[in-house]
C-alpha positions in Angstrom: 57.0 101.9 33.7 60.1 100.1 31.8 62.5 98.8 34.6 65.0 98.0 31.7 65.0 99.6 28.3 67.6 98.9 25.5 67.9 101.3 22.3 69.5 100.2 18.9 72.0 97.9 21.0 74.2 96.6 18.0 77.7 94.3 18.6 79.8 93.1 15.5 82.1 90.6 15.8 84.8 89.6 13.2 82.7 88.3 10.3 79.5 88.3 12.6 77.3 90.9 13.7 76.0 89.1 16.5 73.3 92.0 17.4 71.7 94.8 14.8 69.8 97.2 16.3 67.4 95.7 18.6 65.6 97.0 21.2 64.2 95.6 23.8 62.2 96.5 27.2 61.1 94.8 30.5 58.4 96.2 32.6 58.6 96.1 36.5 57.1 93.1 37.8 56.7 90.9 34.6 58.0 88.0 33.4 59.4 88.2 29.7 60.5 85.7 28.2 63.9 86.4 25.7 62.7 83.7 22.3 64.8 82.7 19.8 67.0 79.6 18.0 70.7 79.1 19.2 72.6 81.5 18.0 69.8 83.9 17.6 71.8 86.3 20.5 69.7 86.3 23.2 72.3 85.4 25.4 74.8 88.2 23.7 72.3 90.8 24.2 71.5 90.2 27.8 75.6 89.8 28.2 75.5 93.3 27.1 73.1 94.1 29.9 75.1 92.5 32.3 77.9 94.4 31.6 79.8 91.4 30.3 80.1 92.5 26.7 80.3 96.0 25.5 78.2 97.3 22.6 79.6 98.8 19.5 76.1 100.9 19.2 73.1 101.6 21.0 72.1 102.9 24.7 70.8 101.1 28.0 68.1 102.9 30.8 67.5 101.7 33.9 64.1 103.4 35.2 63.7 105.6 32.6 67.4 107.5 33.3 70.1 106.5 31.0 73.4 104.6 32.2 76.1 103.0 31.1 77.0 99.3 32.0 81.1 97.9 30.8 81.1 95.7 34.3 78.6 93.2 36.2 79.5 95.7 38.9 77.9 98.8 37.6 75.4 96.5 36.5 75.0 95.0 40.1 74.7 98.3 41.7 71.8 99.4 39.4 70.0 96.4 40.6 70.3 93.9 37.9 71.4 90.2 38.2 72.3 87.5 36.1 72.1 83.6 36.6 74.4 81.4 34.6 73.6 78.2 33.6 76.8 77.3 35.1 76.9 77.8 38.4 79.8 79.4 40.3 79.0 78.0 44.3 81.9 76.6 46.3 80.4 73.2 47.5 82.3 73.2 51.1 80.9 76.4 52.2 77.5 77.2 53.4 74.4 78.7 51.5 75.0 82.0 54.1 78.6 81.6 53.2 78.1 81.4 49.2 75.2 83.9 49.0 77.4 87.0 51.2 80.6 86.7 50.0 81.9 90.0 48.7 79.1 91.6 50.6 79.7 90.5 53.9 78.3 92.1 57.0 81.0 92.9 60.2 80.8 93.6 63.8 83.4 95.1 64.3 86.7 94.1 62.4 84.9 90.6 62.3 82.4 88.9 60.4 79.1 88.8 61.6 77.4 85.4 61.1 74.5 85.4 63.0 73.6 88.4 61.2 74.3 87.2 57.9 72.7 83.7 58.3 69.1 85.4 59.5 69.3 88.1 56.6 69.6 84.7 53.9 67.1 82.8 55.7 64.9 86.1 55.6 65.2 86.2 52.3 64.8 82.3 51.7 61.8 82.8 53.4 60.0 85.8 51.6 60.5 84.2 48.5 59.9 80.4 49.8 62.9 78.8 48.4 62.7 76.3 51.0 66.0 76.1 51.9 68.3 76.3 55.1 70.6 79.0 55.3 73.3 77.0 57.1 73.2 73.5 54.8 76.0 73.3 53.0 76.3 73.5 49.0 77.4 70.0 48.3 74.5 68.2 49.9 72.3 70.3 48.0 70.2 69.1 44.5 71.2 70.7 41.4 67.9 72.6 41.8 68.4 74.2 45.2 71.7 75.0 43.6 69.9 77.4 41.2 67.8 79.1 44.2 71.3 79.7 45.8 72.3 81.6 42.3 69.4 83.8 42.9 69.3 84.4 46.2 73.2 85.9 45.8 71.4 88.0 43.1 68.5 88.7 45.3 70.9 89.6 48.5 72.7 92.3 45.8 69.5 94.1 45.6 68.7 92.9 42.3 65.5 94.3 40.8 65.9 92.5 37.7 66.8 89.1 37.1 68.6 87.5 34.3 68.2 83.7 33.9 69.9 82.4 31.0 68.4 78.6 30.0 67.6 78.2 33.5 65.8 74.7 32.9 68.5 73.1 30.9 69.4 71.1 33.9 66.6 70.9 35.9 64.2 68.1 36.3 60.7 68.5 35.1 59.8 68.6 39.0 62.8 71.1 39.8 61.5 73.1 36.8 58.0 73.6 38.2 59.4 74.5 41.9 61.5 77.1 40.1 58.6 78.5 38.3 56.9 79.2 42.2 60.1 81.2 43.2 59.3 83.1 40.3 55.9 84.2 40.5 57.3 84.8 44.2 60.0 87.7 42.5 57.0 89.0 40.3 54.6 89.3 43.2 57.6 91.0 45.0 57.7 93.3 42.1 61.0 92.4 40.6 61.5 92.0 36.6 62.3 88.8 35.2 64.1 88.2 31.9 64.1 84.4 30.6 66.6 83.3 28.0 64.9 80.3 26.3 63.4 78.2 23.3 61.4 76.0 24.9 58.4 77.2 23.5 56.1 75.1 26.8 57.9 76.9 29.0 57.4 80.5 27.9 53.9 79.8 27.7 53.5 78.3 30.9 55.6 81.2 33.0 55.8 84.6 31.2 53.7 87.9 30.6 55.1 88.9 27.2 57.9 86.8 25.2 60.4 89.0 22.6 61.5 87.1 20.0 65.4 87.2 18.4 65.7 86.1 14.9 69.9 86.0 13.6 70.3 88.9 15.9 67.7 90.9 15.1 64.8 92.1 16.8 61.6 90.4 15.5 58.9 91.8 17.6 57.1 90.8 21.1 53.5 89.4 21.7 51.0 89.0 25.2 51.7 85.4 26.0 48.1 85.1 26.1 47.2 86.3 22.8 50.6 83.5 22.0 50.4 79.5 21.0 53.3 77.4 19.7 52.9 77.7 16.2 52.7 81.8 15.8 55.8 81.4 18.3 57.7 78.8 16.0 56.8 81.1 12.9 58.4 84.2 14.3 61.6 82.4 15.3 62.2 81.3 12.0 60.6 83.1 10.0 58.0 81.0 8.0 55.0 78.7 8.9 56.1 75.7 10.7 54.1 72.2 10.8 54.2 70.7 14.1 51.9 68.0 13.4 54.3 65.6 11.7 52.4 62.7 10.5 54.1 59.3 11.6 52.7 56.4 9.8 52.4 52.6 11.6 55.8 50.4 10.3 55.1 47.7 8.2 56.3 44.5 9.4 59.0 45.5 12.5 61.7 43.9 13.5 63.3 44.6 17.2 66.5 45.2 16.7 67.3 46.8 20.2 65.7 46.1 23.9 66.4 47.9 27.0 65.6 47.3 30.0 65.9 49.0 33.4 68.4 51.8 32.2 69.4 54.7 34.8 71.9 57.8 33.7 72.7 60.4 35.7 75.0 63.4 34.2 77.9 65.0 35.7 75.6 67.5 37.5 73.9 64.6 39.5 70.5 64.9 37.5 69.2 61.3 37.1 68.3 61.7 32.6 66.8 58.2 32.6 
């Protein structure tokens, strides 16, 4: 059964129709992978999910019943959740502290901590995210930052879970740890939706990738019946050579040498 269906979603903006008519559906407990070129609107169209953008046409059901979605709240209540690439954690408070707030649970007029630190590490636990519930955010990696983002989707209820570019700035290593807590969502029986275009990834993580060409719906294939190229040719739109032929120099000249170069970016990820 479809935990998420989308009908003829369209969304025009001045000069721009961002979206034409395309459908799009995510079974429960899979792993689908959202394909396309920037600018493609993958990111529009599960904005419209997400209640963050409204349609101009089109219709949304949630488990086969049709709803309608104009805030993250409604779209929070019917289960679904949505991770940013940037992340919105205050550093000074806890992981209990970030994932409850807005939701918090009360004994009495007060708030009850013990109750909400062993409900997070619960759920830390079910879905091995290796992480303590009372460490706070700031001495956290920009990857366990990212499990704190889902787990506040998770401790919503969410059934579904949006990840837009989720490993543009994760390390190769933080990459493959996220991939585990996501087979742990899909054995759970939660949906996944991944907003990509790295074409390794989607064929490493998903069941079935949907491809958006200039925001329109091109069509979805089995990742296993799925390779690069017949990925790359459906983005674009024509046959793409990936074997680019680089001939040896003739006669080099150095005319640069590093040597023993580290950069780290302004999320802390060490890039070289």
């Amino acid at each position: 059964m479809n935990a998420i269906e989308m009908r003829g979603i369209t969304k025009i903006y001045p000069g721009v129709r961002a979206l034409d008519n395309v459908s799009f559906s995510v079974e429960q407990g899979e792993i689908h992978s959202l394909l396309g070129e920037n600018g493609a609107g993958k990111s529009t169209l599960m904005n419209v999910l997400y209640g963050m953008t409204t349609p101009d046409a089109g219709e949304i059901l949630v488990d086969g019943k049709p709803v309608t979605i104009r805030r993250s709240a409604q779209a929070i209540a019917l289960g679904i959740g949505m991770v940013h690439q940037h992340f919105m954690l205050t550093p000074v408070m806890t992981i209990t502290e970030n994932v409850i707030v807005g939701c918090e649970p009360v004994h009495g007029p007060f708030l009850d901590r013990k109750k909400a630190t062993e409900s997070v590490q619960a759920l830390i636990d079910k879905f091995h995210f290796h992480l303590n519930a009372s460490a706070r955010v700031q001495a956290l990696s920009v990857g366990e930052q990212q499990r704190v983002e889902i787990l506040k989707a998770l401790y919503r209820g969410a059934n579904v879970l949006i990840l837009d570019e989720p490993t543009a700035v994760l390390t190769p290593q933080e990459t493959e740890r996220l991939f585990t807590v996501i087979r742990n969502m899909k054995a759970d029986g939660k949906a996944v939706i991944i907003i990509t275009h790295k074409l390794h990834e989607v064929l490493g993580i998903s069941d079935r990738v949907a491809i958006l060409r200039k925001g329109e719906y091109v069509g979805d294939i089995a990742t296993k019946d799925a390779d690069e190229a017949t990925l790359t040719a459906m983005m674009v739109g024509e046959k793409v050579e990936l074997n680019i032929e680089r001939p040896e120099p003739v006669n080099p000249v150095k005319r640069l040498d590093i040597q023993h170069l580290t950069v780290r970016s302004a999320e802390g990820i060490t890039v070289l």
